[in-house]
C-alpha positions in Angstrom: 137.9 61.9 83.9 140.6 64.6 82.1 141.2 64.8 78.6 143.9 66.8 77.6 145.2 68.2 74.3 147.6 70.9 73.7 147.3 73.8 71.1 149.9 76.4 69.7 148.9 79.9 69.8 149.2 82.3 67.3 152.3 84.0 68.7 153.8 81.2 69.5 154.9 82.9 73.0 152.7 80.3 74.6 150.6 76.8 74.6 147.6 76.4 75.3 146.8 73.0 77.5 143.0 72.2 77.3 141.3 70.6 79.9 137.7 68.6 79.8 136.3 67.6 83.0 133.8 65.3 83.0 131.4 65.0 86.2 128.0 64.5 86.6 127.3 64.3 82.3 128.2 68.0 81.7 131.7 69.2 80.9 133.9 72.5 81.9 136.2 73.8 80.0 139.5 75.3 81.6 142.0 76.9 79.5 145.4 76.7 81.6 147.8 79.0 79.7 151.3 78.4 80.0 153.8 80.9 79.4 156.9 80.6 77.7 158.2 83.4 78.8 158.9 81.6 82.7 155.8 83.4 84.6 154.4 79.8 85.2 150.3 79.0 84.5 147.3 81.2 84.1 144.4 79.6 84.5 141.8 81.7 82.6 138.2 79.7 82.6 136.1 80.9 79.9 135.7 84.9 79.5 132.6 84.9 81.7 133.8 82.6 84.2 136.8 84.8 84.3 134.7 88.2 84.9 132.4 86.6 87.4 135.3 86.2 89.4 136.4 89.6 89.1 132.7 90.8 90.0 133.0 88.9 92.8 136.3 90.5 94.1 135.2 94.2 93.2 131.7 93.6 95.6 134.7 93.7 98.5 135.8 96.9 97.2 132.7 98.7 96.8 129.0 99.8 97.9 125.9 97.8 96.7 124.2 100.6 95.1 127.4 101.4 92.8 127.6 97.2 92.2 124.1 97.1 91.3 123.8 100.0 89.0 127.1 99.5 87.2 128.0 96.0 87.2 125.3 93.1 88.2 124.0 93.3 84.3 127.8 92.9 82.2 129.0 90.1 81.1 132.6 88.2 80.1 132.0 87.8 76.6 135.0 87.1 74.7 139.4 86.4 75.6 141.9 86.3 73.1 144.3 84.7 75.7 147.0 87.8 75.2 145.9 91.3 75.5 142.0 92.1 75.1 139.3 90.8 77.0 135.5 92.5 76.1 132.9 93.2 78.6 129.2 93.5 77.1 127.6 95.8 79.2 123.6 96.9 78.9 124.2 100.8 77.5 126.2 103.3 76.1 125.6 105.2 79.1 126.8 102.0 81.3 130.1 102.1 79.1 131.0 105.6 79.7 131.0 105.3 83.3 132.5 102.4 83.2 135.4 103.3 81.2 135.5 106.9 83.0 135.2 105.8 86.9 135.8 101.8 87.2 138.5 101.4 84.8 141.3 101.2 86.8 139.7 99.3 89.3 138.2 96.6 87.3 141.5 96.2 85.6 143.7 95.7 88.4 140.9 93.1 89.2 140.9 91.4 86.1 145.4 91.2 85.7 144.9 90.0 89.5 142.4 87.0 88.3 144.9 86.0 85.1 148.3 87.5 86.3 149.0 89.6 83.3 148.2 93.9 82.2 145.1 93.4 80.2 142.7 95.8 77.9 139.4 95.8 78.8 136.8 96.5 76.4 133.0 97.3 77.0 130.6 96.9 74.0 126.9 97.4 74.6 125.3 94.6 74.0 122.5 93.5 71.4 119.8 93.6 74.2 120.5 96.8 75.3 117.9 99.2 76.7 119.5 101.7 74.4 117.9 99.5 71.2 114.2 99.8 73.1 112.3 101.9 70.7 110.4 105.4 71.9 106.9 104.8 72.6 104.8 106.2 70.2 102.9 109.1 72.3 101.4 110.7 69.4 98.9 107.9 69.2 97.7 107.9 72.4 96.9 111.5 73.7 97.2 113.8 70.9 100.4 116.6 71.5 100.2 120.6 70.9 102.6 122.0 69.0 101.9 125.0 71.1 100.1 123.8 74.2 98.0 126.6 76.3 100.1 128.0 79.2 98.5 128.7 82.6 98.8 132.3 83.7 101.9 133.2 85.3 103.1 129.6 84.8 106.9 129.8 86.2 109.1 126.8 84.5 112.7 128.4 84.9 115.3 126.0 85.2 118.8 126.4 87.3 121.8 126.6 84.7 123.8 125.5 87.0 121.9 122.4 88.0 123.5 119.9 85.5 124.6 116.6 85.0 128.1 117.6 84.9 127.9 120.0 88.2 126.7 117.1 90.2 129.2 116.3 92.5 128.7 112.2 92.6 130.2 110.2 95.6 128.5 107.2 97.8 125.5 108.7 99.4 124.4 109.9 96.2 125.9 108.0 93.3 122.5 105.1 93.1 120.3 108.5 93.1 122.4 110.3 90.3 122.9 107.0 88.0 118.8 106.5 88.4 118.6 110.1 86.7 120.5 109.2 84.4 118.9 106.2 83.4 115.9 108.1 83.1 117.3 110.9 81.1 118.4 108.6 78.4 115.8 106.5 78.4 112.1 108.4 79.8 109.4 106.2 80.8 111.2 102.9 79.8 114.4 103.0 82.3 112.4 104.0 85.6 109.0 104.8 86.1 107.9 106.9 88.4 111.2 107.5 89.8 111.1 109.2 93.6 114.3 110.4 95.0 114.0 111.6 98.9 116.3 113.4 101.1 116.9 115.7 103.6 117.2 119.3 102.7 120.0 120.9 100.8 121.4 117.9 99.4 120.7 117.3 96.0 116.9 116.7 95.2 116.1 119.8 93.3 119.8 119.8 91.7 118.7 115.8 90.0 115.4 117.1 89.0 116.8 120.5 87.0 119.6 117.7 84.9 117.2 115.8 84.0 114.7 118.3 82.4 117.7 120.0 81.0 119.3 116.7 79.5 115.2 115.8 77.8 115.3 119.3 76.6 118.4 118.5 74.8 117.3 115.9 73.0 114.1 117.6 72.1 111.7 116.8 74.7 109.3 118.7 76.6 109.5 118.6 80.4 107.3 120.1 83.0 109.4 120.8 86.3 107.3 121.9 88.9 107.0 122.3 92.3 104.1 120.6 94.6 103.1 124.4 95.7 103.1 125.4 92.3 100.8 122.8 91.3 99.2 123.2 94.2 98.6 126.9 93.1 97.5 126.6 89.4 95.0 123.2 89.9 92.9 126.0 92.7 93.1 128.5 90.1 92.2 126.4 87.3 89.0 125.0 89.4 88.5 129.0 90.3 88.8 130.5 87.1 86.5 127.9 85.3 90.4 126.7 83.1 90.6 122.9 84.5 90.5 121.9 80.9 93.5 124.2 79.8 95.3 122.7 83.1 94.9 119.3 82.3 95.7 119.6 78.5 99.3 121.5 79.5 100.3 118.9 81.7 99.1 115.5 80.0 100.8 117.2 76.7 104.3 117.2 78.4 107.0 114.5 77.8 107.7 114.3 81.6 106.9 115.4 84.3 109.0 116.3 86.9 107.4 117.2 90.6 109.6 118.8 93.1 108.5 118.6 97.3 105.5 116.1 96.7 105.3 116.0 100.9 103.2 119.4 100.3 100.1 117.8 98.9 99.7 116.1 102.0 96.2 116.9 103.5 95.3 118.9 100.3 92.9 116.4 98.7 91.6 118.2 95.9 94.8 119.0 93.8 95.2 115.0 95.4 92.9 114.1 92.9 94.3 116.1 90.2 97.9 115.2 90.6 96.3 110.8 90.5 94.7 111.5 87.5 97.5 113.7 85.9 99.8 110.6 87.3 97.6 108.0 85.7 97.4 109.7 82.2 100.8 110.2 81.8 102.0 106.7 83.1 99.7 105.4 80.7 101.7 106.4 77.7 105.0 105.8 79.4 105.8 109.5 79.9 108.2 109.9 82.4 107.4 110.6 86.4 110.3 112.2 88.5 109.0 112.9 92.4 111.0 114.5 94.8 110.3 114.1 98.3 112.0 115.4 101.8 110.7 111.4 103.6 110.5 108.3 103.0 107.3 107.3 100.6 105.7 105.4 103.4 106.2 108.5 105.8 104.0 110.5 103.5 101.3 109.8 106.2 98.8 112.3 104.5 99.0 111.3 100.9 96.3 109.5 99.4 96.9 105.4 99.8 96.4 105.0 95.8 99.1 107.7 95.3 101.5 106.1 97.8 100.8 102.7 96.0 101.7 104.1 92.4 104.9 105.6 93.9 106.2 103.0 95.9 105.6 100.8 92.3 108.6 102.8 91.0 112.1 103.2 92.3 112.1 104.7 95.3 116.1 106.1 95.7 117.3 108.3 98.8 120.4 110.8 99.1 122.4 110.6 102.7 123.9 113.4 104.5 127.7 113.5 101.9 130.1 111.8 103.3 134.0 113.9 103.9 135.4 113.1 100.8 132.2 114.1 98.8 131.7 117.3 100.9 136.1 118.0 99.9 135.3 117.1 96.2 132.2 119.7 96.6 133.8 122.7 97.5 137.1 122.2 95.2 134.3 122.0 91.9 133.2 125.0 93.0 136.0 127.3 93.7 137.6 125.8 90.6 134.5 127.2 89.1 134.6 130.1 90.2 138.4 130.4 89.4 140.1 130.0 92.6 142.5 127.2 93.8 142.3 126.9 97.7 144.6 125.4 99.8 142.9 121.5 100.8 143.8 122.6 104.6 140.9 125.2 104.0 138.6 123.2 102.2 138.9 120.1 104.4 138.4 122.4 107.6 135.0 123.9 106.1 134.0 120.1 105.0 134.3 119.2 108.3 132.4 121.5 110.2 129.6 121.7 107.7 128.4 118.3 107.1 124.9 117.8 107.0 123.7 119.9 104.1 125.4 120.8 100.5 123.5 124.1 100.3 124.9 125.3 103.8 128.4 124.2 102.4 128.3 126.5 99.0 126.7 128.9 100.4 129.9 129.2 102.8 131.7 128.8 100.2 130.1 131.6 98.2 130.7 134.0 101.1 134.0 133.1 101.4 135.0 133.8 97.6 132.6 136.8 97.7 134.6 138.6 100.0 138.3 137.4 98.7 136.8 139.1 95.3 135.6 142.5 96.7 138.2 143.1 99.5 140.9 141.6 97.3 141.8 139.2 100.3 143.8 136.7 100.0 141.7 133.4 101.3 143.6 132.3 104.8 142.7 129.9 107.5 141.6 133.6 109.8 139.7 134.5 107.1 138.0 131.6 106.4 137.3 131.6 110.7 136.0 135.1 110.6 133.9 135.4 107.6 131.7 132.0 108.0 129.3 132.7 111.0 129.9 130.2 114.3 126.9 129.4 113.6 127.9 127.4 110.5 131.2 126.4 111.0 130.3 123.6 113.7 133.3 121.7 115.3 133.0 118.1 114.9 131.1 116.2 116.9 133.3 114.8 119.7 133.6 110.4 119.4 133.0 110.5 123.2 130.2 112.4 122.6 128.6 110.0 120.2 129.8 107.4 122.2 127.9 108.6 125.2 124.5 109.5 122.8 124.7 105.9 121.5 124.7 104.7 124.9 122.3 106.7 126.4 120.1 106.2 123.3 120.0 102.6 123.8 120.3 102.0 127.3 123.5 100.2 126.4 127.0 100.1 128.7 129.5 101.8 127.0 132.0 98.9 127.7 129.5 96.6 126.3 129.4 99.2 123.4 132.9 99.0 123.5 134.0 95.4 124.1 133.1 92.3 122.2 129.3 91.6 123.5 127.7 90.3 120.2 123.9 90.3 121.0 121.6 91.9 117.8 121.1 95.3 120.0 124.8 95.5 121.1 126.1 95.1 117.8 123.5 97.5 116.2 124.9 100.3 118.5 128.4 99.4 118.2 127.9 99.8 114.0 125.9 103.0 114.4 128.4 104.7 116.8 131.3 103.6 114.2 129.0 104.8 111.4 128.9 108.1 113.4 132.5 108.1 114.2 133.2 108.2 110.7 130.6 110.3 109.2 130.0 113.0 112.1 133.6 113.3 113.7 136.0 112.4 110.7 137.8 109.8 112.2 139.7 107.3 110.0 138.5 103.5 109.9 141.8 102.7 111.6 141.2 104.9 114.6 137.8 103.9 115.3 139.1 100.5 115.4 141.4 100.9 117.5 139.1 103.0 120.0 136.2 100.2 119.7 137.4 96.6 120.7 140.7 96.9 118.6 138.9 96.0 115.6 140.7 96.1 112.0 139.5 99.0 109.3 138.1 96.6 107.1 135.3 95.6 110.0 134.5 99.5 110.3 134.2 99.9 107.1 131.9 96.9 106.7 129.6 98.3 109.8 129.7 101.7 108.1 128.3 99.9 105.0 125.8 98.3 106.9 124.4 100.9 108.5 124.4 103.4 105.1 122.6 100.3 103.4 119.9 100.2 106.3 119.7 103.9 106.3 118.1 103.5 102.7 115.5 101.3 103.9 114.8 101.1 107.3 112.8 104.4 108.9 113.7 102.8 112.2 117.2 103.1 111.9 117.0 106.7 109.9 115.2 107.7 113.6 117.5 106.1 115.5 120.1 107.9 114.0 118.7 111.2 113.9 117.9 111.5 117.5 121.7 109.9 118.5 123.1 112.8 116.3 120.5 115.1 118.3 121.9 113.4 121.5 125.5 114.1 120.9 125.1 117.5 119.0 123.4 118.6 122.5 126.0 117.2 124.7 
C-alpha cells in the first residue's frame, strides 16, 4: 500500500513527494525529490540508506584494508535535500584522512547515488574512541619521575622516521593507519599491535612515528630492539640489577620492541620479555612488536608469547607496489631539494622493487654525487652510478610465466586459457599478480596476454592474491619461490 503527500521545500526550487510503503508491518520511507529546475527525480532514501549505497560502490573502487580502516564504522546521519549531507565518522583522526585522501572519491560517489555536486561533511561522532578516557596508570604500578636507566641504555630515535615521511600506498596503508590508531589512542585502539615484513620496508620507520608522536603528547616510550633487550635482561641477571631492569621498563607508557624473531631459542630474556608483556598489558600500556614473519612462523617463541601476540592485531607490509616505490623516491629528492625528471625516477622504481631501503639508498647515491661533482642527474648517470647489482631489469612476464608453471606443474596454455579448476585459477591470479608487481605491466596488457581478460578481472586477481598474501604462509611461499624461479631464469 502507498501513501503519498507532497511538501514544499524551503527554496521553493523543488517538491518533495513522500512515499510510505507498507509491507510486512514496517514502513520505509523514500524521499523522491523532484526538481524544478527540469533534471527529472532523485530519489534520495534516508541519509544512511543513501551512504550505504555509496559504501557499497566505493568497495569496487578500493582495497579491503583501506575500506575497513576508513569507512566500515561512518555513518549517513543527516540530508538537507540541497547541498550538505554529514557523515559521522568514529575520530578526529578518521576525519582528517577522510577529508585529506577520500574526498574526492566519496563525493563523486555520493553526486553519482543523488545526481547533484554535494558537500560532504564528517563530524565525529558522540561514541567516538577519541571520548574513551586515559586509563589511570598511576594507580596501578606506581611511575618515576626519574626512573633508573640501565647502563649504556641506547633509546635514540630516527628524526626522520615520522608520520609525515611515511610514504603510504596499498601494501602498507592498513599497517600505517594501525599506527596511527595507536598513537592517538595507546593501549585502548590496538593492543599489542605486531606489524611484520620483509626487510627494508617500513617496520622500524612505524615503530620510530609512533614513539615520536607519544613523546609529543607527553608520554614515555621505550623503543627497543630484541638484541638490545636481549643484551640488558643478561646484564641485569649478571650484574645482580634485575630489579632496576624491571622497574625502567614497567614504568614506561609503551613499549615498543623492534625484530621480536631474535628471542627465538633465548628462553631466559623469554621469560623476562612475558612478564614485562603481562605487566604492562595489564594497565593498558601500549605493546608495538615488530617482526620480519608471520606470528605463527615464530617457531622458537614461547607458545604463551605467541598466544598473547596473535590476541592483538597482527598487520603485515608487502613488497610497495610501482606507484608507491615512484611516490618514494619523488618525497625524497623533493627533500633533499631536487626535482627529477619522472623518466628517472620511474626507471630506478622499476628495477628496485623489493626493498624501500635499497631504493633510498640508490637514491642517496645518486643525489650524493650530483651534489659533489656538480652533475647534472641524467639517465647515464643514473646507469653508471647505481651498481648492476641494484639496478635489476624487470623480471621478464615469460619468465614468470614459465616459474608459475614450472612451480605448479601447470601447462602454460592451461595457465593461459580459460581452465577454471581451484589450482589453475590460483596460478593464473599469482602469475597476473606477478605480472603486475614484478614486471610493471599494466592491468590491460596482462589481459590481453592471459585469456583476453578485461583490466578489471586483473585487478580483482591482483586483489586477491595481496589479500591472501596477508594471511595465508602458503601462498607467501608460493610466491617467494615463483619470484626465485623466475629471478633465476
Amino acid at each position: 500500500m502507498l501513501f503519498f503527500s507532497l511538501r514544499n521545500s524551503a527554496k521553493k526550487s523543488k517538491c518533495f513527494l513522500l512515499c510510505r510503503c507498507a509491507y510486512a508491518d514496517r514502513y520505509k520511507q523514500l524521499y523522491f525529490v523532484y526538481s524544478l529546475k527540469g533534471k527529472g527525480y532523485i530519489v534520495a532514501t534516508k541519509a544512511n540508506q543513501i551512504w550505504q549505497a555509496v559504501l557499497g560502490q566505493i568497495q569496487l573502487q578500493i582495497t579491503r584494508p583501506s575500506y575497513d580502516t576508513w569507512l566500515k564504522n561512518t555513518e549517513g546521519i543527516a540530508f538537507d535535500g540541497d547541498e550538505v549531507f554529514t557523515v559521522s565518522v568514529p575520530s578526529a583522526f578518521v576525519k582528517a584522512q577522510l577529508e585529506d585522501r577520500m574526498y574526492e572519491l566519496l563525493s563523486d560517489a555520493l553526486e553519482s547515488q543523488i545526481g547533484q555536486p554535494i558537500t560532504i561533511k564528517f563530524t565525529s561522532s558522540e561514541s567516538s574512541i577519541d571520548k574513551i578516557p586515559e586509563p589511570s596508570f598511576k594507580d596501578s604500578i606506581p611511575i618515576q619521575d626519574n626512573p633508573t636507566k640501565l647502563d649504556n641504555l641506547s633509546r635514540s630515535l630516527n628524526t626522520n622516521f615520522t608520520s609525515d615521511s611515511f610514504v603510504v600506498g596499498t601494501s602498507n596503508e592498513l599497517a600505517f593507519a594501525a599506527s596511527q590508531a595507536v598513537s592517538e589512542n595507546p593501549g585502548l585502539a590496538y593492543n599489542p599491535l605486531v606489524i611484520y615484513s620483509g626487510v627494508g620496508l617500513g617496520k622500524t620507520h612505524l615503530l620510530h612515528s609512533i614513539a615520536h608522536q607519544l613523546i609529543s603528547r607527553g608520554l614515555n616510550p621505550v623503543y627497543v630492539t630484541a638484541e638490545q633487550f636481549t643484551n640488558e635482561y643478561v646484564k641485569s641477571i649478571r650484574e645482580n640489577k634485575t630489579d632496576s631492569f624491571r622497574d625502567f621498563y614497567r614504568s614506561a607508557d609503551a613499549l615498543l620492541l623492534d625484530d621480536i624473531q631474535f628471542l627465538m631459542g633465548k628462553e631466559r630474556t623469554q621469560e623476562g620479555f612475558f612478564h614485562t608483556f603481562n605487566a604492562l598489558h595489564m594497565v593498558n600500556r601500549q605493546i608495538v612488536v615488530a617482526s620480519d614473519r608471520p606470528v605463527s612462523m615464530l617457531s622458537l617463541l614461547e607458545d604463551r608469547i605467541r598466544s598473547r601476540l596473535q590476541g592483538g592485531l597482527v598487520v603485515d607490509i608487502q613488497p610497495p607496489d610501482f606507484e608507491t616505490r615512484m611516490a618514494i623516491l619523488m618525497k625524497k629528492a623533493e627533500n633533499a631539494g631536487h626535482i627529477i625528471n619522472s623518466e628517472i625516477i620511474a626507471f630506478i622504481a622499476e628495477r628496485i622493487s623489493q626493498n624501500i631501503r635499497e631504493l633510498e639508498g640508490s637514491l642517496s647515491r645518486l643525489l650524493a654525487y650530483s651534489d659533489l661533482m656538480k652533475a647534472e642527474i641524467t639517465l647515464e648517470l643514473v646507469k653508471n652510478i647505481i651498481s648492476i647489482s641494484e639496478i635489476k631489469p624487470r623480471i621478464a612476464e615469460s619468465a614468470i610465466l614459465n616459474a608459475v608453471s614450472e612451480y605448479y606443474q601447470i601447462d602454460k596454455n592451461s595457465i593461459l586459457g580459460d581452465q577454471r579448476d581451484r589450482r589453475t585459477s590460483l596460478a593464473r591470479h599469482i602469475a597476473m599478480y606477478l605480472m603486475r608487481e614484478d614486471a610493471s605491466l599494466k592491468a590491460t596488457s596482462i589481459g590481453k596476454m592471459i585469456g583476453g581478460k578485461n583490466h578489471a578481472t586483473v585487478l580483482s586477481a591482483c586483489k586477491r592474491i595481496s589479500s591472501l598474501l596477508t594471511k595465508d604462509n602458503e601462498i607467501q611461499r608460493d610466491v617467494y619461490k615463483i619470484r626465485e624461479l623466475a629471478a633465476a631464469s
